[in-house]
C-alpha positions as a printed Julia matrix, in Angstrom:
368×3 Matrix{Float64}:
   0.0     0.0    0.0
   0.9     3.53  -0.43
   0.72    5.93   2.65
  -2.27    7.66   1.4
  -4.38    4.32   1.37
  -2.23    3.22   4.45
  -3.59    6.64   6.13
  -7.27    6.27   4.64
  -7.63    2.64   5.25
  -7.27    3.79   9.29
 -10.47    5.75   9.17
 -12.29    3.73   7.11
 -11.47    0.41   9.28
 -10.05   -1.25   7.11
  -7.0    -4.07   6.71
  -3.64   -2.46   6.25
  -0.04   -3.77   5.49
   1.11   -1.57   8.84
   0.77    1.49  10.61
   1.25    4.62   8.92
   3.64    7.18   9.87
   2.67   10.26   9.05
   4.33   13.44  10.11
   4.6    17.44   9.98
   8.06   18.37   9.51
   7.36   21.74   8.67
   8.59   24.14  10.66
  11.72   21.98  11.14
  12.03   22.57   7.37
  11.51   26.09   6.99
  13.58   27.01  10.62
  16.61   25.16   9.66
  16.39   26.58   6.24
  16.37   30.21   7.15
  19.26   29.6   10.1
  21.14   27.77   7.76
  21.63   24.21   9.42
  19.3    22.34   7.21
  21.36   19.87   6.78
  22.94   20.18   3.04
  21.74   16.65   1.63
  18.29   17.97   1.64
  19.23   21.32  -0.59
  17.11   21.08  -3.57
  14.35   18.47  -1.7
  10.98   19.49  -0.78
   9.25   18.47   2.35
   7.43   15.87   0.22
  10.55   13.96  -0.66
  12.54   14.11   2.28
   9.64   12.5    4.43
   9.76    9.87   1.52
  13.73    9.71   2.21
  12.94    9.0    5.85
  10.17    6.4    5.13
   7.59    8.45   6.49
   4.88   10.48   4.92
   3.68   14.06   4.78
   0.3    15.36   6.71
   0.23   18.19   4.43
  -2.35   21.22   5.52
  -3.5    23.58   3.57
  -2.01   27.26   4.16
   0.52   25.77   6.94
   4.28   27.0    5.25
   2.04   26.19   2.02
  -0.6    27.7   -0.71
  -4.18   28.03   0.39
  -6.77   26.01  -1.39
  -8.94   28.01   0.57
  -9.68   31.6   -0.53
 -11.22   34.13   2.26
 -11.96   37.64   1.18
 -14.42   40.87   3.19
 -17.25   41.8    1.47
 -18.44   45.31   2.55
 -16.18   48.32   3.74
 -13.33   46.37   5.72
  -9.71   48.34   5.35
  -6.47   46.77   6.93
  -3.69   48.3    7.69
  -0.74   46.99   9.07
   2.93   48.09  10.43
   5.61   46.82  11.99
   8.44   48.07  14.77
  10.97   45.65  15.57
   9.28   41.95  16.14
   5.85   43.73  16.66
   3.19   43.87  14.3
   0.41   46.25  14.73
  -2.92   45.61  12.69
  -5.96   47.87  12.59
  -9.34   46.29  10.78
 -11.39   49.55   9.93
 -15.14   49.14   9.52
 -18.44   50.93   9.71
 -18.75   49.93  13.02
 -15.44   50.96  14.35
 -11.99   50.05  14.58
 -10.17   46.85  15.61
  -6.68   46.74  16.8
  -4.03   43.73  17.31
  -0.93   43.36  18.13
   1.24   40.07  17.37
   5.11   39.42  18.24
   7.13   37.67  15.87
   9.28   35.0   16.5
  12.81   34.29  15.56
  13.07   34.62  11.56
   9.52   35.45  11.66
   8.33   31.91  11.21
   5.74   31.99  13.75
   3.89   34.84  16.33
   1.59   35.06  18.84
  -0.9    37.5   19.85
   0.16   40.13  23.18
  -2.94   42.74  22.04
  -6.33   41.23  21.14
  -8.68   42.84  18.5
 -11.83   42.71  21.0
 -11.33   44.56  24.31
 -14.8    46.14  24.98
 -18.87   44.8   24.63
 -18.29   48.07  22.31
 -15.89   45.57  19.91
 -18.53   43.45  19.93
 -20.45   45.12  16.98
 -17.26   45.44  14.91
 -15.94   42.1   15.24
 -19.51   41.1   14.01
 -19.38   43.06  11.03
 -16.47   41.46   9.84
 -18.24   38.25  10.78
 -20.65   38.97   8.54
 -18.72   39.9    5.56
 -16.79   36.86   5.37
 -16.26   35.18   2.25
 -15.09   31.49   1.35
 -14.77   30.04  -1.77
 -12.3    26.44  -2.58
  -9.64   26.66  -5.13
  -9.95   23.68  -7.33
  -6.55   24.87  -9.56
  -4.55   25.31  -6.29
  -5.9    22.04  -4.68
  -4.84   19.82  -8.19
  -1.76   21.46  -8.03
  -0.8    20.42  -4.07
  -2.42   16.99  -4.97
  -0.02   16.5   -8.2
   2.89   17.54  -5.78
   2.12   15.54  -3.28
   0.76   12.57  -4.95
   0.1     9.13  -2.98
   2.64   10.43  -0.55
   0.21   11.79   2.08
  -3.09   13.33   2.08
  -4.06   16.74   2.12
  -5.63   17.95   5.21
  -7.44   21.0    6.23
  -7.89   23.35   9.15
 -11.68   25.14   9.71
 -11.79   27.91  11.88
 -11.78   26.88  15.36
 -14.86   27.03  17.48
 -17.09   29.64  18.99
 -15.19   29.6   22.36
 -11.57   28.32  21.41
 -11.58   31.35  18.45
 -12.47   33.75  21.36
  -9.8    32.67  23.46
  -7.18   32.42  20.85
  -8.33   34.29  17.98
 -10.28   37.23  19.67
 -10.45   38.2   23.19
  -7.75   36.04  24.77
  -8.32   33.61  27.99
  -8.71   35.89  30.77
 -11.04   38.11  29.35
 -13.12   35.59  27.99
 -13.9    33.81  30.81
 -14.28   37.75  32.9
 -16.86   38.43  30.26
 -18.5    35.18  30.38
 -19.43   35.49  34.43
 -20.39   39.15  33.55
 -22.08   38.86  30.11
 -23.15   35.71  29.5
 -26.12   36.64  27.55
 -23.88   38.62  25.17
 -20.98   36.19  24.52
 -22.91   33.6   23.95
 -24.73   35.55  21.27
 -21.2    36.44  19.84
 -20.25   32.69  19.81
 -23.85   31.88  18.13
 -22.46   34.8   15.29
 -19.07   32.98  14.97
 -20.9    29.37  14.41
 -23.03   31.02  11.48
 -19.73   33.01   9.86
 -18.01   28.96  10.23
 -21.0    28.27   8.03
 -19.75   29.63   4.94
 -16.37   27.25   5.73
 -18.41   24.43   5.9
 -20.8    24.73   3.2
 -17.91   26.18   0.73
 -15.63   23.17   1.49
 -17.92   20.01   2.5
 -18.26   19.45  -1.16
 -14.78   19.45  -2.15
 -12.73   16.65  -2.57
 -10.75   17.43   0.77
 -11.16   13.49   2.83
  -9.9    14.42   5.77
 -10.58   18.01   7.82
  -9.15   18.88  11.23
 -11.87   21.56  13.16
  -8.81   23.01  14.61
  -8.93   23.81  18.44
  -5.69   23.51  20.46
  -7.83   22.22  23.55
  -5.74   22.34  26.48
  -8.0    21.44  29.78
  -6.51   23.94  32.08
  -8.14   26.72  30.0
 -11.35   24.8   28.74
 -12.21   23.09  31.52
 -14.34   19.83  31.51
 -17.22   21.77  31.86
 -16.94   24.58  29.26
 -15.88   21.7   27.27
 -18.83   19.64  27.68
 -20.99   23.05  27.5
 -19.5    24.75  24.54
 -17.57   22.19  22.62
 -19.05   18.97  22.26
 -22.58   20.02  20.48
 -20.22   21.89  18.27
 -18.57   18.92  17.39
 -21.47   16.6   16.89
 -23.1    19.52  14.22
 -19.85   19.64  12.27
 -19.59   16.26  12.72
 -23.17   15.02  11.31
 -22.82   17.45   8.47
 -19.72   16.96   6.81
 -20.07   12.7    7.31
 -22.85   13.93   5.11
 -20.42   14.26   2.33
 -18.46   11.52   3.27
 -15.65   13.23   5.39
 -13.26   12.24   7.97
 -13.45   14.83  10.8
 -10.93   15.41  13.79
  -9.82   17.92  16.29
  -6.39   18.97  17.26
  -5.68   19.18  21.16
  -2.14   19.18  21.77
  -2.35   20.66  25.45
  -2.91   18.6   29.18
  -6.48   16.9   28.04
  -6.79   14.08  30.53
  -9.61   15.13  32.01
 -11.74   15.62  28.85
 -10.5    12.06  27.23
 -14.02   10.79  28.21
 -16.07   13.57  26.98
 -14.48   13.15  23.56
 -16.48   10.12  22.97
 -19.41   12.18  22.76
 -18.21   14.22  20.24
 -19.19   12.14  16.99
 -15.96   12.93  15.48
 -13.82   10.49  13.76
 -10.6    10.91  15.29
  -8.61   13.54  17.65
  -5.0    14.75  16.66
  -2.1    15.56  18.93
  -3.03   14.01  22.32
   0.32   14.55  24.27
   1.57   11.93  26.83
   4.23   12.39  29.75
   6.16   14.09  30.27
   5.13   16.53  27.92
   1.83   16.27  28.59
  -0.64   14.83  31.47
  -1.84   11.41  30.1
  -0.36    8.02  29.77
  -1.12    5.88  26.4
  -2.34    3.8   29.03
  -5.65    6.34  29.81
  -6.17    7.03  26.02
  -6.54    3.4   25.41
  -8.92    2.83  28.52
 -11.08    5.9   27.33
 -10.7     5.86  23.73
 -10.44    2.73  23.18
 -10.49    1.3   19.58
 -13.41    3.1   18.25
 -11.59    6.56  17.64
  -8.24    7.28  15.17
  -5.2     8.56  16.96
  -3.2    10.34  15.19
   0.27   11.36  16.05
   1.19    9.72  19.63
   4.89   10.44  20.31
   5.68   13.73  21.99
   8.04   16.04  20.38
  10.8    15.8   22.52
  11.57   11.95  22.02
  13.02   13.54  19.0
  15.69   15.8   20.6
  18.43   13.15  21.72
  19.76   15.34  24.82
  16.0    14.8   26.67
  15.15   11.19  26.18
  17.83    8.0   25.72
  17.6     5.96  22.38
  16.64    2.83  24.4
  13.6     5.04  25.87
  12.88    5.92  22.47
  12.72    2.91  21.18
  10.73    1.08  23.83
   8.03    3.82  23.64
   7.54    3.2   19.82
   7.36   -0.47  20.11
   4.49    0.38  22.76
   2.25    2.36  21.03
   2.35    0.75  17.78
   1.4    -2.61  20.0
  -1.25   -0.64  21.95
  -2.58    0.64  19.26
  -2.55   -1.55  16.12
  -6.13   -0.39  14.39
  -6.82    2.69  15.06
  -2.98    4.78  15.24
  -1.97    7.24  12.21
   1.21    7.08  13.75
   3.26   10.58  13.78
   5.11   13.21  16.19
   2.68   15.35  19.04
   2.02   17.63  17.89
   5.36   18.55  15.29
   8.68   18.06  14.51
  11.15   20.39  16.71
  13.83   22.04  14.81
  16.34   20.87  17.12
  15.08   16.65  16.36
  17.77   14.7   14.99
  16.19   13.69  12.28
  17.64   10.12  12.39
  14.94    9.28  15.09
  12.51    9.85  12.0
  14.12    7.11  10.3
  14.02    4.82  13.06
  10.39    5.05  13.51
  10.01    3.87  10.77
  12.68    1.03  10.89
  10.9     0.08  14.02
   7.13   -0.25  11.92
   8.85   -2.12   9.28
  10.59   -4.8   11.64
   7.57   -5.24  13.4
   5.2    -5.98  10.44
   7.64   -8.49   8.57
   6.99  -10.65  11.59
C-alpha cells in the first residue's frame, strides 16, 4: 500500500499492510532553512521527498508554510492596515462599526507569532468584530488544490484546518483567555450571542468546502484542559462537534480535532463528540496522560493520530533505548486505530535520524 491508502484505510477500518507514519516536519524545514543548518543533503528536496527519504509520509495542511486552497476575502467596507516596529506587528481592521486593533510578536526569523494585544477589548468591539463576521467570504480553489495533490501525490493526504470554534476562536483568535472567561461570568447573555455569530460566519467554511474533494478536515482547536475546563468543554464544545460532525459525514468526510495541550480530564467527553478521530493528544512528560488512559477511554473506536511527543526527537531529553521502547508500545497498543506521527510537530532541534528509526521500528515489526 501507499501511505495515502495506508492513512485512509485507518479511518475507514479497514485491513492495512502496517501502521502509517505520518508526520509534519514543517517548521523543522523552513527554521533550519532560514538559520542555515538544514542539513545540506536535503538542498534542492521538498518536504514531500525528504519524508519519503525518511520512510515516512507528509500530513500536508493547507495554508501551513504552504498555498491556500482556501480563498477568504471581506465583502463590505473592511480596510487593513498593518505596520511593523521591531518583532511587533500592529494591525488595525477599519469598519463601519469601528476600529479593531491587534498586536502580534514575531518569533525568531519570523516563522511563527503570537498575539500580546487582542482585536476585541470592549462589549463596544462586539459590533465590529460582528461586522467582519458577517462579511466573510469562502470560496475552494480547485486549480490550487490539483496542483498540491499533483505535488504531493500518494505520498500523504491533504488535510485542512476550519476555523476553530465559537469559544476556542475567542480565546485564541479574539479576546484572549482571561477576558473571555471575565466576560463570560459578567455577560453571558452577550458572549454567547457572539459565539452563536461565529458558528453562522463557520457556516460559509463548511458549506464552501464540504463538497470538495478534501477526505480528511481537522476543526482546529488547540484544547488544552486547564483553560477549557471539563465543563466549558462539555458546554460549549461537544454540540459543536457533533453539528460539524453530522454534516460533513454527510459528504463523506473524515473529521478530527487537534488538542495538543494537558487533556486528561476531557478524554471521556471526547467520545461524545461524533468525530472520527482527535489529533495531537500529548503523553508524559510533555503532557498529562499516559497511552495507558487514552486506550482505557478511547479505546479502539476513535483514530489517533500522532502519539509520540516532540521531545523523544531531541536526543539530549530522552535516551535511544527510551525511544525505542516507547515506539514499540504504542504501535502494540494501538494496532487499528494509530496514524502514527510526532505530538504535535517536529522540533527544529530533532535529529532527524529518530525519523528514520520510527520507521525502521514499523517495518521490523510488520515483517513478523
Amino acid at each position: 500500500m501507499n501511505p495515502r491508502e495506508r492513512i485512509l484505510a485507518v479511518f475507514e477500518k479497514k485491513p492495512r499492510d502496517k501502521i502509517p507514519w505520518n508526520i509534519r516536519p514543517e517548521f523543522w524545514y523552513v527554521y533550519n532553512k532560514a538559520k542555515g543548518s538544514l542539513p545540506a543533503k536535503y538542498t534542492g528536496k521538498d518536504i514531500a521527498e525528504i519524508c519519503e527519504e525518511w520512510g515516512a509520509s507528509w500530513r500536508c495542511y493547507s495554508g501551513y508554510f504552504v498555498e491556500s486552497f482556501v480563498k477568504v476575502w471581506y465583502e463590505g467596507d473592511v480596510e487593513f492596515k498593518t505596520s511593523r516596529s521591531g518583532n511587533l506587528v500592529t494591525t488595525e481592521i477599519k469598519t463601519p462599526r469601528g476600529v479593531l486593533r491587534e498586536v502580534s510578536m514575531l518569533g525568531e526569523f519570523g516563522l511563527s507569532s503570537r498575539l500580546v494585544e487582542y482585536p476585541v477589548k470592549s462589549l463596544e468591539d462586539f459590533k465590529t468584530l460582528r461586522y467582519l463576521l458577517e462579511n466573510i467570504r469562502v470560496e475552494f480553489d480547485g486549480e490550487v488544490y490539483g496542483k498540491m495533490k499533483l505535488r504531493l501525490g500518494d505520498r500523504g493526504v491533504l488535510w485542512l484546518f476550519f476555523p476553530r470554534s465559537p469559544l476556542q476562536a475567542l480565546f485564541i483568535n479574539y479576546m484572549g483567555v482571561e477576558r473571555t472567561v471575565r466576560f463570560l461570568f459578567r455577560y453571558k447573555r452577550e458572549v454567547e450571542d457572539l459565539m452563536d455569530d461565529i458558528k453562522a460566519s463557520n457556516d460559509r467554511f463548511y458549506e464552501a468546502l464540504a463538497p470538495s474533494p478534501v477526505e480528511i478536515f481537522n476543526l482546529g482547536e488547540n484544547i488544552d484542559c486547564r483553560i477549557t475546563s471539563p465543563k466549558l468543554f462539555e458546554e460549549y464544545c461537544v454540540p459543536y462537534y457533533r453539528e460539524r460532525s453530522d454534516y460533513l459525514h454527510k459528504y463523506g468526510k473524515y473529521v478530527h480535532i487537534h488538542v495538543d495541550g494537558w487533556a486528561k480530564p476531557i478524554l471521556p467527553l471526547l467520545r461524545e463528540t461524533g468525530l472520527d478521530g482527535v489529533e495531537a493528544l500529548t503523553v508524559e512528560p510533555v503532557g498529562d496522560m499516559t497511552l495507558e488512559d487514552i486506550k482505557s477511554t478511547l479505546g479502539d473506536e476513535m483514530v489517533l493520530l500522532d502519539g509520540i511527543p516532540f521531545i523523544f526527537f531531541i536526543p539530549e531529553a530522552v535516551s535511544l533505548e527510551k525511544f525505542d521502547k516507547f515506539v514499540e508500545k504504542i504501535i502494540s497498543m494501538f494496532p487499528e486505530n494509530l496514524v502514527l506521527g510526532i505530538s504535535d510537530e517536529l522540533p527544529p532541534p530533532a535529529d532527524e535520524n529518530r525519523v528514520k528509526r520510527v520507521s525502521e521500528i514499523i517495518d521490523r515489526r510488520f515483517r513478523r
